[in-house]
Z-matrix of the N, CA and C atoms (Angstrom, degrees):
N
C 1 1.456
C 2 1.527 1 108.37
N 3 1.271 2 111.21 1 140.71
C 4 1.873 3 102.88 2 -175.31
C 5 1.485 4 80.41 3 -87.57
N 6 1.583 5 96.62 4 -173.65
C 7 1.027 6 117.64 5 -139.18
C 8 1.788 7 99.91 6 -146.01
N 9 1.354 8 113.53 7 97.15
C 10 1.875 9 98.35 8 178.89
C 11 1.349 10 112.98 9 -116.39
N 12 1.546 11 119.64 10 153.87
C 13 1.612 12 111.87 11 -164.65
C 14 1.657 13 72.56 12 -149.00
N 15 1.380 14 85.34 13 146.49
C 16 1.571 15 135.57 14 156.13
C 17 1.615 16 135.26 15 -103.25
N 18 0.940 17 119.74 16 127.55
C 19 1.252 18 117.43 17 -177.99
C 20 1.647 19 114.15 18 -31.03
N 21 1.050 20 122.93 19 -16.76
C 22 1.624 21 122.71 20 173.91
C 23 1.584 22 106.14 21 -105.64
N 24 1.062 23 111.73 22 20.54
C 25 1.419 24 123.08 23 165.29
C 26 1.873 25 110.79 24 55.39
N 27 1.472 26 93.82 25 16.68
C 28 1.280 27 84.48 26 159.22
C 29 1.960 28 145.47 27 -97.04
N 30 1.365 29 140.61 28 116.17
C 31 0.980 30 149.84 29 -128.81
C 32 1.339 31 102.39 30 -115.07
N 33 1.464 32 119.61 31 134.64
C 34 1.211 33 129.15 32 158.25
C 35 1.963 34 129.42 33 -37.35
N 36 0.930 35 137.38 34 54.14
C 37 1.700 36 162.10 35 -171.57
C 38 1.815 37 88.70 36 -44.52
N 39 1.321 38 117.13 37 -83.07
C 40 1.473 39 112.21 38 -173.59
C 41 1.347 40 105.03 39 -158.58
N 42 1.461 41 112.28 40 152.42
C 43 1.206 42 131.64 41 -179.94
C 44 2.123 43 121.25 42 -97.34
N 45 1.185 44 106.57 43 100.98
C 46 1.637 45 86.16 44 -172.04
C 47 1.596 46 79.32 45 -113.04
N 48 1.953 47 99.20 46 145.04
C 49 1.512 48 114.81 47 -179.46
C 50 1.403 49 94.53 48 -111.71
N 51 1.349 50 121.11 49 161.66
C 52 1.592 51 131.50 50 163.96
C 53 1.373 52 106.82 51 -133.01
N 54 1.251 53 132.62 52 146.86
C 55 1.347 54 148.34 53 -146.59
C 56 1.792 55 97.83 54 -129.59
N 57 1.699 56 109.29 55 143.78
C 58 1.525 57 120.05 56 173.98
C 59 1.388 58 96.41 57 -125.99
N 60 1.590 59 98.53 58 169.93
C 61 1.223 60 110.86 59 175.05
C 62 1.858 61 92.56 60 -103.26
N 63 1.410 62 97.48 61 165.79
C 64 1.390 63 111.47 62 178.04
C 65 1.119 64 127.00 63 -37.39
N 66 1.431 65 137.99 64 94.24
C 67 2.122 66 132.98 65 163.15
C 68 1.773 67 69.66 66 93.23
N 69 1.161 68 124.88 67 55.83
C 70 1.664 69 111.24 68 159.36
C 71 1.476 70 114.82 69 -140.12
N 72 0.657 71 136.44 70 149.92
C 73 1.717 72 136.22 71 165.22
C 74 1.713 73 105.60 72 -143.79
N 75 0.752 74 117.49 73 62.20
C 76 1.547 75 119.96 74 152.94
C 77 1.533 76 111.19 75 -124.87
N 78 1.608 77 119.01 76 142.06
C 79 1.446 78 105.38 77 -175.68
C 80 1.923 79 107.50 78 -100.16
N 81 1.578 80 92.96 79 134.71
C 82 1.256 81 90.79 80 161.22
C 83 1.764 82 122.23 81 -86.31
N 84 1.613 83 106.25 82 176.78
C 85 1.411 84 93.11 83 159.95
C 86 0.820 85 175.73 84 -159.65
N 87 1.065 86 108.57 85 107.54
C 88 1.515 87 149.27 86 152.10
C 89 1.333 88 102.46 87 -58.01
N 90 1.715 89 130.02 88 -70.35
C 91 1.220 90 143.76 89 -143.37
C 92 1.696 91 93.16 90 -88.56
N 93 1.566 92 128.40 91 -28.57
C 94 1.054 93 150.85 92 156.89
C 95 1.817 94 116.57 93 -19.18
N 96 1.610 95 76.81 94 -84.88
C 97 1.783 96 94.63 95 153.44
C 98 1.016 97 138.00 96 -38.90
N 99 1.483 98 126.53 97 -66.54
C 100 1.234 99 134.65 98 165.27
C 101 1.176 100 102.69 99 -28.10
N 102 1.718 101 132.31 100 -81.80
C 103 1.130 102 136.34 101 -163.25
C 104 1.483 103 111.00 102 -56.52
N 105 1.187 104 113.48 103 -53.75
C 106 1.832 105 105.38 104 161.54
C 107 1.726 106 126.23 105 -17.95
N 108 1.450 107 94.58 106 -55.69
C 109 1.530 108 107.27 107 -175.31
C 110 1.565 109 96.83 108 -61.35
N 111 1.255 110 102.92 109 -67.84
C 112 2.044 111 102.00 110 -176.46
C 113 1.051 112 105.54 111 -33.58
N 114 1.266 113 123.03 112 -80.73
C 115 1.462 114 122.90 113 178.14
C 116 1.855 115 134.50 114 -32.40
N 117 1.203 116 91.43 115 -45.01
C 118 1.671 117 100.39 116 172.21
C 119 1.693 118 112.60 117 -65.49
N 120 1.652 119 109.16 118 -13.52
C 121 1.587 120 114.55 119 -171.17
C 122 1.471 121 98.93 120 -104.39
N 123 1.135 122 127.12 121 -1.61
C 124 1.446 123 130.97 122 170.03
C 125 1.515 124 114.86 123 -118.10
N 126 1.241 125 132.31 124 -6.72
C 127 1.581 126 106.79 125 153.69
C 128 0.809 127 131.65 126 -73.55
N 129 1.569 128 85.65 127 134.84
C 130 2.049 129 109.65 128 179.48
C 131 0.907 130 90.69 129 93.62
N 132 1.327 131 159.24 130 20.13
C 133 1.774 132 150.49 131 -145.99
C 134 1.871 133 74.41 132 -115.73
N 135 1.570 134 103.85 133 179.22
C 136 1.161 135 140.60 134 174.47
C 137 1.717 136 116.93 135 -166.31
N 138 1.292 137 106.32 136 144.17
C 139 1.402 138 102.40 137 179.98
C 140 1.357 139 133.56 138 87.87
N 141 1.491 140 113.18 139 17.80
C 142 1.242 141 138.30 140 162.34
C 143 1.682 142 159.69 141 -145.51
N 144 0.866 143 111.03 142 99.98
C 145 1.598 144 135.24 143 -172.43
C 146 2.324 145 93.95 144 -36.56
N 147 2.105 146 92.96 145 146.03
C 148 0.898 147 97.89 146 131.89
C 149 1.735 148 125.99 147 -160.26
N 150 1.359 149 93.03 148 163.19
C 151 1.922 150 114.15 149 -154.53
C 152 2.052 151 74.29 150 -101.98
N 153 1.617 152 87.77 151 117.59
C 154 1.420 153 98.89 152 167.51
C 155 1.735 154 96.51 153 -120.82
N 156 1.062 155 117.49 154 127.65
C 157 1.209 156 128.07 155 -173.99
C 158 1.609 157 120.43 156 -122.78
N 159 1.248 158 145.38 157 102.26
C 160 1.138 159 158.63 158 -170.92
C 161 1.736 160 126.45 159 -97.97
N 162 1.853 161 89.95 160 117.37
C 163 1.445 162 88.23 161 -168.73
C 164 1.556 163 115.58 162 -136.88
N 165 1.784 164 110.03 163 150.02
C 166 1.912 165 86.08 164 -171.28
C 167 1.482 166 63.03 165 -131.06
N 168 2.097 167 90.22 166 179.82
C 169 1.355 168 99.50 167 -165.90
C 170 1.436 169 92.22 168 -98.41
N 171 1.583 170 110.80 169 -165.56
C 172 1.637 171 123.77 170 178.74
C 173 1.316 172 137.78 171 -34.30
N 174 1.575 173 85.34 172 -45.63
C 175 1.669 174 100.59 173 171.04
C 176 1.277 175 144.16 174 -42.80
N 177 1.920 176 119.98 175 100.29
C 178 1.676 177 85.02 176 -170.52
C 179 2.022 178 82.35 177 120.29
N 180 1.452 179 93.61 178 162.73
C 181 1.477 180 98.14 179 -167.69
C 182 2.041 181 107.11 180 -96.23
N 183 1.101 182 107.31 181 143.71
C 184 1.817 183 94.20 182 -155.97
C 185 1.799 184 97.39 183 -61.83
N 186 1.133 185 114.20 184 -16.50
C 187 1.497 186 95.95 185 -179.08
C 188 1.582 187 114.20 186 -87.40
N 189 1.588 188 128.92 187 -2.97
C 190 0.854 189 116.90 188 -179.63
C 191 1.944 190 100.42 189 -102.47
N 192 1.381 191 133.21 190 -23.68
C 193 0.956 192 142.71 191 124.03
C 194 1.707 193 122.56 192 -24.57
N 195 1.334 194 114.06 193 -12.21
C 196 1.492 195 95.73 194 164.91
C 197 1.315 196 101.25 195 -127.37
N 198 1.184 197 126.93 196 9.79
C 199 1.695 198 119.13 197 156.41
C 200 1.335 199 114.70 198 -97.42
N 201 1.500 200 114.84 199 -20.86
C 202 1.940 201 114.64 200 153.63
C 203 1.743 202 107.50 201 -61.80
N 204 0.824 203 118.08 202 -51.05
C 205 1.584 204 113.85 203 -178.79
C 206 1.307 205 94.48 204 -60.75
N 207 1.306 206 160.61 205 -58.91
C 208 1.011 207 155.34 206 -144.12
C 209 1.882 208 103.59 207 -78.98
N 210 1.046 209 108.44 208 -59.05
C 211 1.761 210 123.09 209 177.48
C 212 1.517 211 95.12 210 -57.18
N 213 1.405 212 120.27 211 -33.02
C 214 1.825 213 113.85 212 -174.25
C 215 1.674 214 87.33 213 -71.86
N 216 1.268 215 112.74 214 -74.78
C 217 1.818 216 103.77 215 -158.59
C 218 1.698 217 110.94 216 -62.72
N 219 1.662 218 119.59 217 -19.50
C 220 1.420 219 109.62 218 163.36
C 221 1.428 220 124.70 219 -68.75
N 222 1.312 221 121.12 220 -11.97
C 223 1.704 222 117.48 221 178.30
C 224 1.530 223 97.41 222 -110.35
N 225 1.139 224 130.62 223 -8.48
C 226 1.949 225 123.74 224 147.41
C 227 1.414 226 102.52 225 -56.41
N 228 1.659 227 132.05 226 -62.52
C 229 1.444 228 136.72 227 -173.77
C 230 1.423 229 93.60 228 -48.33
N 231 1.225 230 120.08 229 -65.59
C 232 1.743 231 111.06 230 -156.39
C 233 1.520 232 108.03 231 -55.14
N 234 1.278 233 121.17 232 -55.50
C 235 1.330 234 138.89 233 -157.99
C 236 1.963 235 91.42 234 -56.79
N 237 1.345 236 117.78 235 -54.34
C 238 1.475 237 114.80 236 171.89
C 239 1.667 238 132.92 237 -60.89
N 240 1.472 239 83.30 238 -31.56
C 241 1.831 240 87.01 239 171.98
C 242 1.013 241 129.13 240 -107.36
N 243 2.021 242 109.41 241 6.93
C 244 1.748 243 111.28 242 176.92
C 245 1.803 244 75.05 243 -110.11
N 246 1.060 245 150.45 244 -51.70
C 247 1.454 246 132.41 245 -143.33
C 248 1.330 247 97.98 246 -92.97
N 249 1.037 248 108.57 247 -67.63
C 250 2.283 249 109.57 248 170.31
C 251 1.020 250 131.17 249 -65.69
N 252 1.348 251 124.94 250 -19.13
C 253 1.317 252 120.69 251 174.54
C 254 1.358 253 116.68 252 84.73
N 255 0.912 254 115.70 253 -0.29
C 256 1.984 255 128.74 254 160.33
C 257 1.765 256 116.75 255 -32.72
N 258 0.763 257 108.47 256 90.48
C 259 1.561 258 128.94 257 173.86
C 260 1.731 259 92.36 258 -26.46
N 261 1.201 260 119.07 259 134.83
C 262 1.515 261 124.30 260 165.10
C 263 1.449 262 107.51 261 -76.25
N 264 1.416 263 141.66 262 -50.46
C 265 1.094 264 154.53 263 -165.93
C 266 1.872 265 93.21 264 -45.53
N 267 1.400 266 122.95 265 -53.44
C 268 1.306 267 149.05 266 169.79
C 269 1.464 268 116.13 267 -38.55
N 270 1.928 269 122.36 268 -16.79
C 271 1.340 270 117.31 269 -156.21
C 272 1.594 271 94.68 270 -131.65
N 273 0.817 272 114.60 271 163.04
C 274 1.701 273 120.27 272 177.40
C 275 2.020 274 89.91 273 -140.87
N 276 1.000 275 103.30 274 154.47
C 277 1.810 276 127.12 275 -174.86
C 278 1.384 277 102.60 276 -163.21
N 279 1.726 278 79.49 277 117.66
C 280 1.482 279 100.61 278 159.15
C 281 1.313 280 108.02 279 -123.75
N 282 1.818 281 114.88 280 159.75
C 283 1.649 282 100.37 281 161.61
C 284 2.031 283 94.20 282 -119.56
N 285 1.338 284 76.06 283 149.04
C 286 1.806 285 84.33 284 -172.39
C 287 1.549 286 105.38 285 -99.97
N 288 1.333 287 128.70 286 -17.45
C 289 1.226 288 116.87 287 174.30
C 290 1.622 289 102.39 288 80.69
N 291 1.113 290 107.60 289 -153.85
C 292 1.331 291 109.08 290 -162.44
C 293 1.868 292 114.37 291 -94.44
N 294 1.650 293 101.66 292 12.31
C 295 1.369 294 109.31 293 143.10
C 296 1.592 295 132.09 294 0.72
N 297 1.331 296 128.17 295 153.75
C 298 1.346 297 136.57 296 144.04
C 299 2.141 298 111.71 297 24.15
N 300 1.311 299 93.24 298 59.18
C 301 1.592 300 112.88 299 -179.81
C 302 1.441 301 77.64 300 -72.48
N 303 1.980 302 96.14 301 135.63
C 304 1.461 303 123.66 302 156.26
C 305 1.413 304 124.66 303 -69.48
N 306 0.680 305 122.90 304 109.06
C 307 1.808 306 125.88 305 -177.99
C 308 2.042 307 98.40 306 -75.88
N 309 1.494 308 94.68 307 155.06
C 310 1.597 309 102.13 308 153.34
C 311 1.287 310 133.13 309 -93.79
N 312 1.461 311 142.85 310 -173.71
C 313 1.088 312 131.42 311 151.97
C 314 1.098 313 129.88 312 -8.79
N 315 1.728 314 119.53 313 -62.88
C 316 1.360 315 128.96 314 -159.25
C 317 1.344 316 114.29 315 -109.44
N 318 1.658 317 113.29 316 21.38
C 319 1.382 318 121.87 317 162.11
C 320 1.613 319 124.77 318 101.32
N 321 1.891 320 83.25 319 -7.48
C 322 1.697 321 97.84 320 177.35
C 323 1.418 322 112.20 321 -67.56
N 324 1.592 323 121.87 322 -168.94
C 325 1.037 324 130.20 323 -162.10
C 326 1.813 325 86.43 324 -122.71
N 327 1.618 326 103.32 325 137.38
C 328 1.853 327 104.92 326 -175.74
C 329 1.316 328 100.32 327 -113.32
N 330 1.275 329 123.23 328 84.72
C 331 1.966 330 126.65 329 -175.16
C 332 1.265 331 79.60 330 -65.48
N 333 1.621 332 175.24 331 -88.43
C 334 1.105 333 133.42 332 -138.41
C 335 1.475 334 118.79 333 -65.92
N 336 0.990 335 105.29 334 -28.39
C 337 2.112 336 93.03 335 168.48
C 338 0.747 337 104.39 336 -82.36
N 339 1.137 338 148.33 337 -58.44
C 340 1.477 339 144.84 338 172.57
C 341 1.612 340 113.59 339 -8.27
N 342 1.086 341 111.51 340 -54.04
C 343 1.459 342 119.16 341 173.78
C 344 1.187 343 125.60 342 -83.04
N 345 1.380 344 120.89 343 77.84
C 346 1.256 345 134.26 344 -170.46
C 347 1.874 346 125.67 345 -135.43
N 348 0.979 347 128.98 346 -174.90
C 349 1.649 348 120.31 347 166.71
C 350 1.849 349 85.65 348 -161.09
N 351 1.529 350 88.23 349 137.85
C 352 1.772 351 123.77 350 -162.92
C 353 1.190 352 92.94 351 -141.26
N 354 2.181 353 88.42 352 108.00
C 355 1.067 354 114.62 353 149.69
C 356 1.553 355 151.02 354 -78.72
N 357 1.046 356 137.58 355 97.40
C 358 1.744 357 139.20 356 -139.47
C 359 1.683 358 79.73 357 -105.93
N 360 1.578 359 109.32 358 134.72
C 361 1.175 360 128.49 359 165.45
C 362 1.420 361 103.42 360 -114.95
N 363 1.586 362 91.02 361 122.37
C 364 1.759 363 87.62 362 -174.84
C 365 1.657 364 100.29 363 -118.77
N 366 1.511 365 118.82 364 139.01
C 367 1.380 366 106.19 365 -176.03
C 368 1.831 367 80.87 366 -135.98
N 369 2.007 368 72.86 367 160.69
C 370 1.990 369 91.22 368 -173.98
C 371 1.299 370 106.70 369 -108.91
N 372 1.534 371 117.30 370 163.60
C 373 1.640 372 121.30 371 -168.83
C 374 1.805 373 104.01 372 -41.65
N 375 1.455 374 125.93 373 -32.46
C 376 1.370 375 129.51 374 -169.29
C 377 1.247 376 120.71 375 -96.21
N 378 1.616 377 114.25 376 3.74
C 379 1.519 378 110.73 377 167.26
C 380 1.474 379 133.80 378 -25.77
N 381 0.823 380 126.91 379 138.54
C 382 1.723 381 131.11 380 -160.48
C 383 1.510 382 93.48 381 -119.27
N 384 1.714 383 137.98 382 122.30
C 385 1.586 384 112.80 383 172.57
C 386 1.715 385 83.31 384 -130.04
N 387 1.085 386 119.02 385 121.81
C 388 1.481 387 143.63 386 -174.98
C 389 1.901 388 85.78 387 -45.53
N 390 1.230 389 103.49 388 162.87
C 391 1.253 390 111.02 389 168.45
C 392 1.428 391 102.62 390 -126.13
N 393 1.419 392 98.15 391 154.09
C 394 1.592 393 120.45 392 -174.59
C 395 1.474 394 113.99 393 -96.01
């Protein structure tokens, strides 16, 4: 896993992505789950940031493509801070718009990955993770 640091010494830990269907931002779940797991690995935790990042693919005019990216990584935020209880102060959101398109194998462009919001868990040298 690389490895990124910031002057507050906080580091990229893991990345969980969740996937939409086309002109949609509600999570099913699947995308449900995912966030479950994050969440279940951060209670009681201390000492870590997250980079919710929101992205649709080409389709569609880029400015209306960056208020879908935006509604994708704002209903990831809600779903963590109305169901888990995830401190907002704790989350940063961006929407990237039609940003960093996933390619396939053979170099194409994958409009279903493409449409996604990537969560970056970033933790600092003093992370605290509660013990069980």
């Amino acid at each position: 896993m690389r490895m990124q640091k910031n002057i507050q010494n906080y580091h990229l830990a893991k990345t969980v992505q969740v996937n939409f269907k086309l002109k949609q931002f509600s999570l099913d779940q699947t995308s449900r789950a995912a966030l479950d797991g994050l969440a279940g690995e951060l209670k009681d935790s201390k000492g870590y940031l997250l980079e919710v990042e929101g992205f649709a693919d080409p389709s569609g005019s880029p400015q209306l493509n960056l208020e879908l990216s935006r509604q994708r990584a704002n209903s990831v935020v809600r779903y963590l801070s109305e169901k888990h209880e995830i401190p907002l102060f704790r989350i940063r959101t961006i929407g990237m718009g039609q940003a960093k398109v996933i390619e396939d194998e053979k170099g194409r462009m994958d409009r279903r990955k493409s449409r996604r919001v990537e969560v970056n868990l970033l933790r600092n040298d003093t992370t605290v993770v509660a013990s069980k």
